[in-house]
C-alpha positions as CSV (number, residue, x, y, z in Angstrom):
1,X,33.3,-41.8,-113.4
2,X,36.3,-44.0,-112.4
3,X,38.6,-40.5,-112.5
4,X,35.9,-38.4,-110.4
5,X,35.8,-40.8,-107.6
6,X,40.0,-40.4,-107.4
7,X,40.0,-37.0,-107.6
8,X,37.1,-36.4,-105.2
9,X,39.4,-39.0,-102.9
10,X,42.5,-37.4,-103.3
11,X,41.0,-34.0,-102.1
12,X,38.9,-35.5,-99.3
13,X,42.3,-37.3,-98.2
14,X,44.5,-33.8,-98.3
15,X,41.8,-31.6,-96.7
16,X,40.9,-34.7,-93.6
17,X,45.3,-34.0,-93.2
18,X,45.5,-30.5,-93.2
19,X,42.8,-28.7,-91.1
20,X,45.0,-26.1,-88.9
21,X,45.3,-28.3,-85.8
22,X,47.4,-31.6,-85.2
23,X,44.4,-33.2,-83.4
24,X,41.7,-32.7,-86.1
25,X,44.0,-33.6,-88.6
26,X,44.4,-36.9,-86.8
27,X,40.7,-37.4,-85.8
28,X,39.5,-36.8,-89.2
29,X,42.2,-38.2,-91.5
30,X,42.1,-41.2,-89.1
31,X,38.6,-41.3,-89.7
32,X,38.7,-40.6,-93.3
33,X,41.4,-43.8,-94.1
34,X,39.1,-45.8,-92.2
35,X,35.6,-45.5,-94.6
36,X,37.1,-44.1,-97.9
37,X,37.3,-46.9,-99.7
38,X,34.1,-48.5,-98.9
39,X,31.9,-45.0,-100.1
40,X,30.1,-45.0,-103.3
41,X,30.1,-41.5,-105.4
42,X,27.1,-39.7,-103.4
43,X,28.5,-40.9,-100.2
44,X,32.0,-39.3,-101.6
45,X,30.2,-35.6,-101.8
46,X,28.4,-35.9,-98.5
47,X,32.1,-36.8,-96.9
48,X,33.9,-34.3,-99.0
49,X,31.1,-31.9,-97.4
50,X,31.8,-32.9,-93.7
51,X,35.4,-32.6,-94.4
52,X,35.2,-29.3,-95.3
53,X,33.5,-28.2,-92.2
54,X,35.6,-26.1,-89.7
55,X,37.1,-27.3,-86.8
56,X,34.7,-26.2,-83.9
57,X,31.4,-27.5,-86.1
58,X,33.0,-31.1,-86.2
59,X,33.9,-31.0,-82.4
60,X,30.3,-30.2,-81.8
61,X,29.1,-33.0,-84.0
62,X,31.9,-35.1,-82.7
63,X,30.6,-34.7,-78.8
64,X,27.2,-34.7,-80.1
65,X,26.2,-31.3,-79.1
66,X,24.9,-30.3,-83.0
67,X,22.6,-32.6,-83.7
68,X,21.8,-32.3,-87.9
69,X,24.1,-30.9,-90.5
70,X,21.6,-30.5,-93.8
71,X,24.4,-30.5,-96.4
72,X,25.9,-34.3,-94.9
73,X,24.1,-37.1,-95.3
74,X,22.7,-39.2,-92.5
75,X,24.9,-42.0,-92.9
76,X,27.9,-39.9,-92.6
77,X,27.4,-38.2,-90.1
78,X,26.8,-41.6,-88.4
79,X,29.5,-43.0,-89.0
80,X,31.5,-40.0,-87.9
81,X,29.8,-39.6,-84.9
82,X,30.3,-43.1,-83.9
83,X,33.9,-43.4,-84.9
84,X,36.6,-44.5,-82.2
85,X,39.8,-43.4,-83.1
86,X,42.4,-46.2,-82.7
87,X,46.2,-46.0,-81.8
């Protein structure tokens, strides 16, 4: 289980770094470095999941104008939604 949580981590951490745009790729790796290391496996999926989404659908989420994403658990999408970027 140990070597499933790393790789799930690693590929959360390269895809929250290399979206297509400099400013998701700081919102969300930003984001990402900030809760990583406190998920548990499920929590892992769901955040490999939001991750995965494109741009324009995290924007939305981000500026709360989508409201549910089914595949992303609730706490997830909390805590993204709530995040404050800091510099």
């Amino acid at each position: 289980m140990s070597s499933d949580i790393e790789k799930i981590k690693k590929r959360i951490i390269f895809r929250s770094s290399h979206r297509g745009s400099k400013e998701m790729d700081i919102l969300i790796s930003s984001f990402t470095g900030s809760i990583i290391d406190k998920l548990n496996f499920n929590q892992l999926k769901s955040l490999d999941k939001l991750v995965n989404f494109d741009d324009e659908d995290l924007i939305k989420i981000k500026h709360n104008l989508k409201k549910s994403v089914n595949s992303v658990d609730n706490e997830i999408f909390e805590f993204f939604f709530k995040y404050k970027i800091k510099f």
